[in-house]
C-alpha positions, 0 to 999 in steps of 0.5 A: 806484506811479502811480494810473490812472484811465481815464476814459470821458468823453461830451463831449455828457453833463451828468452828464460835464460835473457831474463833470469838474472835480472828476475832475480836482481829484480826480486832482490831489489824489491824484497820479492820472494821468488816461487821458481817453478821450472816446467814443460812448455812441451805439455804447455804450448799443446794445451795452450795453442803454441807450437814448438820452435820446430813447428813454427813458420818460418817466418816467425823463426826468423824472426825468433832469430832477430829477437835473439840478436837484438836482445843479445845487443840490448844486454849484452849477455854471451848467447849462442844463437844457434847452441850445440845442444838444442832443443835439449831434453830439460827434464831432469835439470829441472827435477834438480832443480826441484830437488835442491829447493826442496833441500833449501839450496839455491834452487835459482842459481842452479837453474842459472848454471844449467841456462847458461849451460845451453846458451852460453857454454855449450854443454848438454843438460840432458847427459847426467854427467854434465849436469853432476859436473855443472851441479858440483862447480856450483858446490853442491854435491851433484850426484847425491842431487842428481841421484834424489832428483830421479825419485819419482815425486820430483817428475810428478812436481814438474807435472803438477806446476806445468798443470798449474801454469795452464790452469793459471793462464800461462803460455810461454817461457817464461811467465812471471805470475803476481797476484793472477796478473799474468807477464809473458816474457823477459821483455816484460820485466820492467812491468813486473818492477813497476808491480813491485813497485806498485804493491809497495806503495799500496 
């Protein structure tokens, strides 16, 4: 039987940008399908008790901070602690994202551009231009996707999967989802492998 993750991704996260190669890699591995449902944690943290990063105490900024440090270590993955476009409006790279998959496109690879984007490059993914740029260097014709990503179906979309993560128990990015079970975070991964592993053998 085919192995569903349905993967709740915030294009603007870190802890997204942390985990989403190795997701990938992860599904790979385990012949996983892989539903990417890009979202609004802006909707999702009111509706579900949180609070953006802004909000927060500050000791739990600091100590947002430290995490990023020693995961950075941990994997040694470039990340900008502090990125020049940040927070950042994700909202039509996630339409585009929407678009591409829509189009049978690497929707994934796209959304790993516009992650490390923010994280890695410090590159603004809210400009259009940026995002036609990042969208054509990963050889897609960025602004016929950008152009189809602002029909109104693909908002409405991103609406509906944050709705969906909601009604589904979903509370921060990014959230893996296999059979109901619920794995919040990239910290959470080596679970989502052993779920894999586990549905194999059942």
């Amino acid at each position: 039987m085919l192995k569903i993750i349905d993967y709740y991704a915030g294009l603007s996260s870190p802890w997204t940008y942390l985990g989403h190669r190795r997701l990938c890699d992860i599904a790979s591995r385990h012949n996983a399908q892989i539903n990417f449902k890009p979202v609004d944690f802006g909707l999702i943290f009111p509706a579900t008790g949180g609070l953006p990063l802004a909000k927060r105490a500050p000791e739990r900024q600091r100590y947002r901070f430290m995490e990023l440090k020693r995961w950075k270590a941990e994997l040694n993955i470039p990340l900008n602690l502090e990125p020049k476009y940040f927070p950042v409006d994700a909202g039509l790279a996630s339409y585009m994202c929407l678009a591409a998959a829509e189009n049978n496109l690497d929707a994934l690879g796209l959304g790993e551009r516009f992650l490390q984007a923010v994280w890695k490059d410090e590159q603004d993914i809210s400009n259009s231009d940026t995002l036609i740029e990042i969208a054509d260097q990963y050889g897609f014709k960025g602004q016929e996707l950008l152009d189809q990503a602002k029909a109104e179906k693909y908002s409405t979309l991103f609406k509906s999967y944050s709705q969906e993560a909601v009604d589904k128990g979903v509370f921060g990015a990014p959230s893996y989802v296999i059979d109901d079970e619920i794995f919040w975070g990239q910290d959470r991964l080596d679970f989502v492998e052993k779920k894999l592993i586990g549905e194999a053998n059942s």
